[in-house]
C-alpha positions as CSV (number, residue, x, y, z in Angstrom):
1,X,140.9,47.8,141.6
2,X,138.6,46.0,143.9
3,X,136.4,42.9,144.0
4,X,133.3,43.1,145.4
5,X,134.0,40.8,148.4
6,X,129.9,40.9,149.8
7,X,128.9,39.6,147.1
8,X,131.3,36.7,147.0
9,X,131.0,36.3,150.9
10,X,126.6,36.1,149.7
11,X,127.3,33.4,147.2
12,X,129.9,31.4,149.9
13,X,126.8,31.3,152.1
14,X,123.9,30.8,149.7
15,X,126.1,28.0,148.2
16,X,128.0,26.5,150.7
17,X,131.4,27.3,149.2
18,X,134.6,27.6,150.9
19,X,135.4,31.2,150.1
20,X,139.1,30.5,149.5
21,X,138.0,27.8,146.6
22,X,136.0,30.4,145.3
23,X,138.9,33.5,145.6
24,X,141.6,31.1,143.7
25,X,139.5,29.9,140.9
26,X,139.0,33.8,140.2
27,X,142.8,34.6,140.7
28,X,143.7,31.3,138.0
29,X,141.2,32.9,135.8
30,X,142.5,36.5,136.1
31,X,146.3,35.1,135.7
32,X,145.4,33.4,132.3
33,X,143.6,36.4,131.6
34,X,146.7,38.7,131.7
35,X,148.9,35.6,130.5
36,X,146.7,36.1,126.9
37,X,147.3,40.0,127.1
38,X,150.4,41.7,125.2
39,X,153.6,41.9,127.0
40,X,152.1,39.8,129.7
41,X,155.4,38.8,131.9
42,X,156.1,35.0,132.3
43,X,156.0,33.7,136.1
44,X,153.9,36.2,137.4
45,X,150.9,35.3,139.7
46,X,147.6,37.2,140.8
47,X,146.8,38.1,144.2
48,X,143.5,38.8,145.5
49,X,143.4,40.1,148.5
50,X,140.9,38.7,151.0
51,X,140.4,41.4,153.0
52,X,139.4,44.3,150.7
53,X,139.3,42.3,147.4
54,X,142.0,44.3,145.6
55,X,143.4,42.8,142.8
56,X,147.1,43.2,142.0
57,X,149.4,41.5,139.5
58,X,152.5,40.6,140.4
59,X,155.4,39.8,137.8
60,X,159.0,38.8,138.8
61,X,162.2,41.9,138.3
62,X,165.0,39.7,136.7
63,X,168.7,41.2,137.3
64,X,171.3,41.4,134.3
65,X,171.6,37.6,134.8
66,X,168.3,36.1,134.8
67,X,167.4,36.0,138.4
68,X,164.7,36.7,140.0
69,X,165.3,39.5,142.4
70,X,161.6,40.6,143.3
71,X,158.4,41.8,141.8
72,X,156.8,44.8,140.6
73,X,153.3,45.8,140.1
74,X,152.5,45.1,136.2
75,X,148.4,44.6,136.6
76,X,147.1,46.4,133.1
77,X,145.3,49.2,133.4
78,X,142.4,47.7,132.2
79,X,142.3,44.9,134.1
80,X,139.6,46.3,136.8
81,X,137.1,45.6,133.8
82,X,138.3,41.8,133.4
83,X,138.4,41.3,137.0
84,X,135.1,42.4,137.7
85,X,133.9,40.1,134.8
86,X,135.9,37.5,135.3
87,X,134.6,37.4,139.0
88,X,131.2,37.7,137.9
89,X,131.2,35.1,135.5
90,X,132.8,32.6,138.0
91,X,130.1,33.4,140.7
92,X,127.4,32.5,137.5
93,X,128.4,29.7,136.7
94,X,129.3,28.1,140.3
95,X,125.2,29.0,140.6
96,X,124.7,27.2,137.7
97,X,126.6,24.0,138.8
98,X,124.4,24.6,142.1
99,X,121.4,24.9,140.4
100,X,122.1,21.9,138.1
101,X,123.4,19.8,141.0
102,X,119.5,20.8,143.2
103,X,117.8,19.8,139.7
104,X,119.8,16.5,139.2
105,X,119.6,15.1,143.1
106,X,119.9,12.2,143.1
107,X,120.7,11.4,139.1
108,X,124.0,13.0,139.1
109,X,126.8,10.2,138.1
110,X,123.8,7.6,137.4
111,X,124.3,7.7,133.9
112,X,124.7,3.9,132.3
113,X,123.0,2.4,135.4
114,X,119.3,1.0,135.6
115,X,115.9,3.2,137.1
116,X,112.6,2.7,138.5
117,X,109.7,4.8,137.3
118,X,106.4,5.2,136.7
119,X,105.0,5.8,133.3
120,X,103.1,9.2,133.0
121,X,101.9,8.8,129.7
122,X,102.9,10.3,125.3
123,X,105.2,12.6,125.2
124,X,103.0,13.7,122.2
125,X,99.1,14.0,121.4
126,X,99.9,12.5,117.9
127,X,98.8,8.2,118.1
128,X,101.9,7.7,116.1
129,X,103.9,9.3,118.8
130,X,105.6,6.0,121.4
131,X,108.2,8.4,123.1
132,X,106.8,7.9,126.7
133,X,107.5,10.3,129.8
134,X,108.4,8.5,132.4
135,X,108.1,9.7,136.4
136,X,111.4,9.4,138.1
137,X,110.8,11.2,141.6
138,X,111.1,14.8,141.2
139,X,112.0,14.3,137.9
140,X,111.0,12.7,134.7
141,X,112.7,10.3,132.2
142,X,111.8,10.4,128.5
143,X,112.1,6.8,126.4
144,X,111.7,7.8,122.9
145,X,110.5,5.2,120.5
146,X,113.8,4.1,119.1
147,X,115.0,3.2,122.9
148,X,112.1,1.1,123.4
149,X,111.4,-2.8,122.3
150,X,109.0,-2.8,119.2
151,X,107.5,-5.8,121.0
152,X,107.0,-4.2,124.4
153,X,104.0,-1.6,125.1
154,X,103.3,0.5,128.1
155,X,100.4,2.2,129.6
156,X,100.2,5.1,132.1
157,X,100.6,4.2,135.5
158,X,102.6,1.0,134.6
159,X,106.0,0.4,136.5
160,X,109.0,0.7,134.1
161,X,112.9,-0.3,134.6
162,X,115.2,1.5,132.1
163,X,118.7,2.8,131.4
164,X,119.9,5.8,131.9
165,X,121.3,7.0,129.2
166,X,122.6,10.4,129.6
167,X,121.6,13.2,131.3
168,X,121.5,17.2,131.1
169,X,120.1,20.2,132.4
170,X,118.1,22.8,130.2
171,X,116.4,25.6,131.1
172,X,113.0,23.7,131.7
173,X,115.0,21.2,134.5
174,X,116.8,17.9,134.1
175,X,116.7,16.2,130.7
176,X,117.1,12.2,131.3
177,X,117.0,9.9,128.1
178,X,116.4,6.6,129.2
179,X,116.3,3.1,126.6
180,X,115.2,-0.1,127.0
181,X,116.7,-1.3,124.0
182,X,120.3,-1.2,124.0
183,X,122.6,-3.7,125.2
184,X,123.9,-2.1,128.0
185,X,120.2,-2.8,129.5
186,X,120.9,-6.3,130.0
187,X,124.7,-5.8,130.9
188,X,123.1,-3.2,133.9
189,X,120.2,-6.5,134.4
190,X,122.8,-9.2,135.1
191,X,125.2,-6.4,137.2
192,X,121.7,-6.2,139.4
193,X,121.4,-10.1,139.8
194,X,124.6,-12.0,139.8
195,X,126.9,-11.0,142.8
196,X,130.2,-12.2,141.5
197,X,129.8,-9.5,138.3
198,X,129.3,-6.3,140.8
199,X,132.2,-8.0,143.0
200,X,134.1,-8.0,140.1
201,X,135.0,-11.4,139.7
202,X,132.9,-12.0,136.6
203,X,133.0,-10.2,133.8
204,X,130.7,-9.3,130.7
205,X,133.4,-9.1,128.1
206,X,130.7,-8.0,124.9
207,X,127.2,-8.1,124.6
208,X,125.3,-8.5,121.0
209,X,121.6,-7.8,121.5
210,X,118.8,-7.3,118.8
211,X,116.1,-6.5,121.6
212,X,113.0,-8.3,121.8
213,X,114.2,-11.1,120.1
214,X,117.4,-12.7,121.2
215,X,120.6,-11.3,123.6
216,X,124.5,-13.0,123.5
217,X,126.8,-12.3,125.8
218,X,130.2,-13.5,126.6
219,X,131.3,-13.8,130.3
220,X,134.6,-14.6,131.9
221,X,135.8,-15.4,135.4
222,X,138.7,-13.5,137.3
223,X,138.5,-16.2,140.0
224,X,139.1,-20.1,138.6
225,X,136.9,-21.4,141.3
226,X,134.2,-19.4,139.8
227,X,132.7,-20.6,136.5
228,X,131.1,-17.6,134.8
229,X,128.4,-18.9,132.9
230,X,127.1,-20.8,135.9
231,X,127.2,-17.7,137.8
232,X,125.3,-16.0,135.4
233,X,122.7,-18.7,135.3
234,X,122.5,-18.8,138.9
235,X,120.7,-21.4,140.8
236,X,118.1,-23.5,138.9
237,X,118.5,-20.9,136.6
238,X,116.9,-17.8,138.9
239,X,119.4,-15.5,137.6
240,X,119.0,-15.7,134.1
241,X,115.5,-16.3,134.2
242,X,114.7,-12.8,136.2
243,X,116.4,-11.1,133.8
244,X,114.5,-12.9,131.0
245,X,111.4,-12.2,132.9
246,X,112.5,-8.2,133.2
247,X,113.2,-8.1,129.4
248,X,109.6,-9.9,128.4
249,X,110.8,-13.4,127.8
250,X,113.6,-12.5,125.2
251,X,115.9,-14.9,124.6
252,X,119.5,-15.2,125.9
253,X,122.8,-16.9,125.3
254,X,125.9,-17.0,128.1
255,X,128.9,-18.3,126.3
256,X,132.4,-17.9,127.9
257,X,134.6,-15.8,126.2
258,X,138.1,-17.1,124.9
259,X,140.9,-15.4,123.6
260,X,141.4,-17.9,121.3
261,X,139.3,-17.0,118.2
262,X,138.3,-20.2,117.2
263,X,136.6,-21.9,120.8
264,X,135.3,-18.5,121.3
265,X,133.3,-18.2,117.6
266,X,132.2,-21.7,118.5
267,X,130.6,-20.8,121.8
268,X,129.5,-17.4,120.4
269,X,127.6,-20.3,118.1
270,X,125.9,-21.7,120.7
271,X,123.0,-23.8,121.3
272,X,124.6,-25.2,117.5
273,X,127.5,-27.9,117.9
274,X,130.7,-27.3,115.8
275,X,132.8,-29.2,114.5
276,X,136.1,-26.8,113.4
277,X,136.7,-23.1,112.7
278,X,138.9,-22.1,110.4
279,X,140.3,-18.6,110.5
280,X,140.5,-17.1,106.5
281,X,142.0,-13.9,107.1
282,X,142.7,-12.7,110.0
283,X,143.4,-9.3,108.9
284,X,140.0,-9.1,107.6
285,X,138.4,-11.3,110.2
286,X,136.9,-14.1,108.3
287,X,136.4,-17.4,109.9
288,X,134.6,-21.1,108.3
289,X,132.9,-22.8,110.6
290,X,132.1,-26.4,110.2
291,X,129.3,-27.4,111.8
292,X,127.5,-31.0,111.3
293,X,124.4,-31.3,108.4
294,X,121.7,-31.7,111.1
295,X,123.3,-28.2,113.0
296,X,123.6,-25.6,110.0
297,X,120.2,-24.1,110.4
298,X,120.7,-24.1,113.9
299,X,123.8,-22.7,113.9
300,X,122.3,-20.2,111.0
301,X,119.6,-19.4,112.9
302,X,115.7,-18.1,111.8
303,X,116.4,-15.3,109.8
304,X,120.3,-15.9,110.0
305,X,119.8,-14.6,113.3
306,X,122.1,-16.8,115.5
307,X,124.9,-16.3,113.1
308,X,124.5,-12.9,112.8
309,X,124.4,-12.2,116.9
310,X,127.5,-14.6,116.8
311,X,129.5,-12.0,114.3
312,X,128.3,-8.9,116.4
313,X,129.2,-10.9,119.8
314,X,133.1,-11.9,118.3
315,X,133.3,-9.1,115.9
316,X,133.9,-11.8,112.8
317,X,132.4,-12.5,109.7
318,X,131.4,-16.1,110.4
319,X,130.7,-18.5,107.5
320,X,128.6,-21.5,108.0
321,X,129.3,-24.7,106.4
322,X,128.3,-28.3,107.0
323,X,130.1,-31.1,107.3
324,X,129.4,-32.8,103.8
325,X,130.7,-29.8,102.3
326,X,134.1,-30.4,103.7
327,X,135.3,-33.8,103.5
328,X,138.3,-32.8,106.1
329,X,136.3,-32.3,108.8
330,X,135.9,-34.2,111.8
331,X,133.5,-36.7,112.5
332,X,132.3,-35.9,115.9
333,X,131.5,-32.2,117.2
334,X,134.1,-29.9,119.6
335,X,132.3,-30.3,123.1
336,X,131.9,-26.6,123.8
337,X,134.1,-25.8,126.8
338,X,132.0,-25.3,130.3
C-alpha cells in the first residue's frame, strides 16, 4: 500500500515544506486512524517509508509476560483507502494554510493591534448603510456601523486608524473586521504613544469607554521611579492630547489604579473630590461615596455619566452622596493620590 510520494515531493516544492514535516504529520494521522479502528493494538506506530511511500503498521509481539519481544505487521487491510485519504487531506489543507497565509501577508498575528487605511467608500448602496470598506494594502478592512463613533463620519479617500479586530479567510480572500469604537482602541492609542507602556513598565490595568464621549482608564507603574499617569500624560500633555486628537477630541481620564477599593473608586471618580468611601457589601460590590455638596454633580456627572464610567472602570456599583447627607463625614476632601 503506497503513498504517492510525487505528489508529496510537488507540494514540498510548491510550498516550501520540509518533506519530513510533511511525512510525520501523515504517519500521526494514520496512527490515530488505526488507534480508532477495532482491535487496534496499543503501542504500535506507523511507518512511512520515504523511499517508495509504502505504509506499514507496526504493533509490538508481547511474550507470556508482558514484554515486548518485537513487532509484526498488523496494518488493516483497508487501510490503503485511509492512507491515501488521509494523505490527501493533509496535502489540502497544508495548501490551505498556504493559501490563507499568501492572502493574510502581512495581517497574520495583527489581530488587537491598530491599522492604517484608506477609506474606499459603503459597503452598501442603501443611505442608511455606515459599514465602510476600508483599503488596507492588498487587502481591505470592513468597519461596520456598530464599531464606528456615532459622532465620527468618514468619506472616501479619507485616512482612517482602526482596530483590528479579528481576522479570517473566506473563499472571496481575507475578511478583516476593524472598530473604532471599542476600548481596546484607545488601550492600542496610548501603547503607540507612551514608551514606558510598550516597554512594559506601565500598565493599563482596565479601560471603561463610552466612545465619542468620554474614556477612563486606570494605569499603574512596574517601576517606582516612573509615575504612570504622568507617563501617560506625557510632556505638556503631548501624549494624551495626540491620542485625544486621534479619537476627535473625546474626553479622557488617567487615574492610577489601587488595589485598595476605596483610593481606587475615588480616583476612578476623578476630576470630583471625595471625601470617604464606604464599602456596603463587598460580596455584592456596593460602595458610598461621600463626596462634598458643591462635588455631587461633578462626581455624578451629565447624564450620570462620570459615575457610571467610574462603576465600569472599578467594576462597583458606586453610590453618590454629599456631605450634608452624612453628618460623619469629614470636613476636608481625600487629596487623590498622584
Amino acid at each position: 500500500m503506497d503513498i504517492s510520494m510525487n505528489e508529496l515531493r510537488i507540494v514540498e516544492s510548491e510550498l516550501d515544506v520540509d518533506l519530513n514535516v510533511l511525512l510525520e504529520a501523515i504517519e500521526a494521522a494514520l496512527l490515530h486512524a488505526y488507534n480508532r479502528a477495532p482491535g487496534a493494538i496499543k503501542g504500535a506506530r506507523v511507518d512511512l517509508d520515504r523511499s517508495t511511500g509504502n505504509v506499514t503498521v507496526w504493533a509490538p509481539e508481547l511474550d507470556e509476560y508482558g514484554e515486548v519481544i518485537g513487532e509484526f505487521d498488523d496494518t488493516p487491510n483497508d487501510f490503503g483507502r485511509i492512507a491515501t485519504s488521509t494523505a490527501r487531506s493533509i496535502i489540502a489543507q497544508r495548501l490551505r494554510d498556504a493559501e490563507s497565509a499568501r492572502i493574510l501577508g502581512d495581517f497574520q498575528g495583527k489581530q488587537g493591534e491598530i491599522v492604517a487605511g484608506t477609506v474606499e467608500g459603503h459597503a452598501g448602496s442603501s443611505p442608511e448603510n455606515r459599514d465602510l470598506f476600508v483599503e488596507l494594502g492588498e487587502n481591505r478592512g470592513l468597519l461596520r456601523s456598530e464599531e464606528q463613533v456615532a459622532t465620527e463620519r468618514f468619506e472616501r479617500g479619507d485616512l482612517i486608524r482602526a482596530l483590528i479586530l479579528d481576522i479570517s479567510v473566506t473563499p472571496r480572500g481575507a475578511s478583516i473586521r476593524l472598530s473604532r469604537s471599542h476600548p481596546d482602541f484607545v488601550r492600542q492609542l496610548f501603547v503607540t504613544e507612551v514608551p514606558e507602556i510598550s516597554d512594559g513598565i506601565v500598565e493599563i490595568v482596565t479601560i471603561a469607554r463610552e466612545s465619542g464621549h468620554r474614556s477612563k482608564i486606570a494605569v499603574w507603574s512596574n517601576d517606582p521611579a516612573v509615575a504612570a499617569k504622568g507617563a501617560c500624560i506625557g510632556p505638556n500633555g503631548q501624549r494624551v492630547r495626540a491620542v485625544t486628537q486621534e479619537l476627535q477630541g473625546e474626553k479622557i481620564d488617567i487615574v492610577d489604579y489601587s488595589d485598595d477599593i476605596g483610593t481606587f473608586i475615588a480616583a476612578a471618580l476623578s476630576p470630583a473630590k471625595v471625601v470617604r468611601v464606604d464599602v456596603l457589601n463587598p460580596d455584592m460590590r456596593q460602595a458610598r461615596a461621600i463626596v462634598p455638596d458643591d462635588q455631587a454633580s461633578l462626581a455624578i456627572g451629565k447624564e450620570a455619566q462620570n459615575v457610571r464610567l467610574a462603576a465600569k472602570l472599578t467594576g462597583w456599583s458606586i453610590d453618590i452622596r454629599k456631605v450634608s447627607e452624612d453628618p460623619q463625614a469629614q470636613e476636608e476632601p481625600q487629596e487623590e493620590s498622584q
